[in-house]
N, C-alpha and C positions, 0 to 999 in steps of 0.2 A: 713425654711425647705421646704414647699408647693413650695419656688420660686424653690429654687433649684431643687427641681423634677421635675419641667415643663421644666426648662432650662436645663436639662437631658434627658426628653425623647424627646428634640424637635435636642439635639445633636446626640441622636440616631437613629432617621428618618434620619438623614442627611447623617449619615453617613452611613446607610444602604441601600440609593438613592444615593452616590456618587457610593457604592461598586458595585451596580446596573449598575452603567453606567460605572465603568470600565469594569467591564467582559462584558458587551455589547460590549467595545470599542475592548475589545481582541478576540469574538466573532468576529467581521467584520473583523479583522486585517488575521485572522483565513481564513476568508470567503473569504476575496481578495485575498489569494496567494494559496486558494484550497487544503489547510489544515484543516477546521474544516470538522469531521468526527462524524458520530453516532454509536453508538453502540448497536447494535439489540439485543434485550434479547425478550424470551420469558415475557410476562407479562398478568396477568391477566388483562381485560378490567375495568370489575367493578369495581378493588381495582384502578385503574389509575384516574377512575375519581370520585372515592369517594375522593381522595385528592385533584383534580382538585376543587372539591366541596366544602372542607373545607377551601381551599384558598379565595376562592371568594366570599363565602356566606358574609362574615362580610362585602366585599366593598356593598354590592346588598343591605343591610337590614341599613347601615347606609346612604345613598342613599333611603331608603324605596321607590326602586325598585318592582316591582313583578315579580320576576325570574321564569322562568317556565323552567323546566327540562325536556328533554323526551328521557328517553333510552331505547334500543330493552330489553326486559324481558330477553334474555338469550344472552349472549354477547361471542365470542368465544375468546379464549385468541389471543394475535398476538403477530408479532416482529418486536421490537422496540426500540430506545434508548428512556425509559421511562423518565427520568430527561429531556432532550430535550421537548419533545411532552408534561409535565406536562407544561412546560415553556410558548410553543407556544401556548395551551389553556388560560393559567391564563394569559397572557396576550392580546389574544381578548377579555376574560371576562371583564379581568379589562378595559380596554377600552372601552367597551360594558357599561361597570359603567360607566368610566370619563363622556362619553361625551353624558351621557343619562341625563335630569332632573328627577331632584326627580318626585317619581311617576307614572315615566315611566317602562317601559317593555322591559327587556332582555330574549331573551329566546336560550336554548342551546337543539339542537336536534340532535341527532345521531342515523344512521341509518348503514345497514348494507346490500347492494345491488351491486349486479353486481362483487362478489368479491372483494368487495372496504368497505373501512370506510367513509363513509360519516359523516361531521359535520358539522350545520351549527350554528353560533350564527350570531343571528340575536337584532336588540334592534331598539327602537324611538326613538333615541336620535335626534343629531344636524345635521347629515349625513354629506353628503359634497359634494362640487359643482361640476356637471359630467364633467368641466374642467382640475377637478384636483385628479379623481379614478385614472387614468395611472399612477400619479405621487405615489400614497401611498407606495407602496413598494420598495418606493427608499431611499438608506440611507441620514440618516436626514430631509429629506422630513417630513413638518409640513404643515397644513393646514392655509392658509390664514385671514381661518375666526377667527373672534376677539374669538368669542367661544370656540373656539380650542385653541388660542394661549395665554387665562386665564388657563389653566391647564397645571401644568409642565411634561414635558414630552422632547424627543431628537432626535426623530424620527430613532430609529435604533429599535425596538421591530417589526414593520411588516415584515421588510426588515428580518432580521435575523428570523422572523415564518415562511415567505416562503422558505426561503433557507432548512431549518428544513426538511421543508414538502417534498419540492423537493431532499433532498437528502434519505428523506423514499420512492421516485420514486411514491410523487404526487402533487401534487398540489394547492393552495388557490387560487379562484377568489374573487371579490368583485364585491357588486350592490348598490349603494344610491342612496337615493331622497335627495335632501337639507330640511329642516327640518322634514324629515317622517322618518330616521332613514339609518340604513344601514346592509349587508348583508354580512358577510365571508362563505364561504364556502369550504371546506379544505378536499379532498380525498386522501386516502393513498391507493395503492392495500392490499390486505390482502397474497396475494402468492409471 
């Protein structure tokens, strides 16, 4: 009976990691013929990334990561297609996880300046070589390093957070060192 539940829940990952990469794959399909679209609601700031929060804290603490959080005390609501932008956070986090070693430091900062949301998540992880920053946000674009390419992943999650971002009319850049870690950072206007 013990087998059979392993060999259960490890059919359930999978198949919750296949469903993952279809809607990725309908996401790009979406993206390429200038059909995928957001839907802007008013949403509170807080309650977006208190779930943002709950998604991610389990990857961070099994990892025994030291996540550090820093949001403005009083946060103005905005609009947004909330499901979208919870997406595009939990997955720099979760990446922010993969490619951090244990021990290491992810941290997620948002600010709120110039009319803009500012976020950055930052971590120590494995970073990646300044030959191949231009290339990240390209679909299926994977990192070269052996480090990188031990963890499963499809490379369609950055490509698909900047479109996200850019179609909320802003932007993600990126900054890494090779093994000091690396730097997203993602403005939306707030008007």
């Amino acid at each position: 009976v013990e087998q059979q539940k392993q060999f259960c829940n490890v059919i359930n990952s999978e198949v919750t990691r296949l469903a993952r990469f279809v809607d990725d794959l309908l996401s790009i399909s979406s993206m390429e013929v200038g059909s995928l679209a957001v839907d802007k609601q008013k949403v509170e700031t807080a309650r977006l990334f208190d779930e943002v929060l709950a998604k991610v804290q389990p990857l961070m603490e099994a990892k025994d990561l030291n996540f550090e959080v820093r949001l403005p005390e009083k946060m103005a609501d905005v609009h947004l297609d909330k499901e979208k932008m919870v997406a595009v956070l939990v997955n720099l986090l979760g990446n922010a996880a993969k490619y951090t070693p244990a021990g290491g430091r992810v941290s997620l900062k948002v600010q709120i300046e110039a009319a803009q949301l500012k976020i950055d998540v930052v971590d120590t992880g494995v970073g990646i070589a300044s030959d191949e920053v231009a290339m990240v946000f390209e679909k299926f674009y994977r990192s070269t390093d052996q480090r990188v390419q031990a963890e499963t992943g499809t490379g369609l999650g950055l490509a698909l957070a900047r479109e996200v971002v850019r179609l909320h009319g802003g932007d993600i850049t990126v900054e890494s060192q090779l093994d000091r870690g690396i730097t997203f950072t993602g403005t939306i206007p707030l008007k």
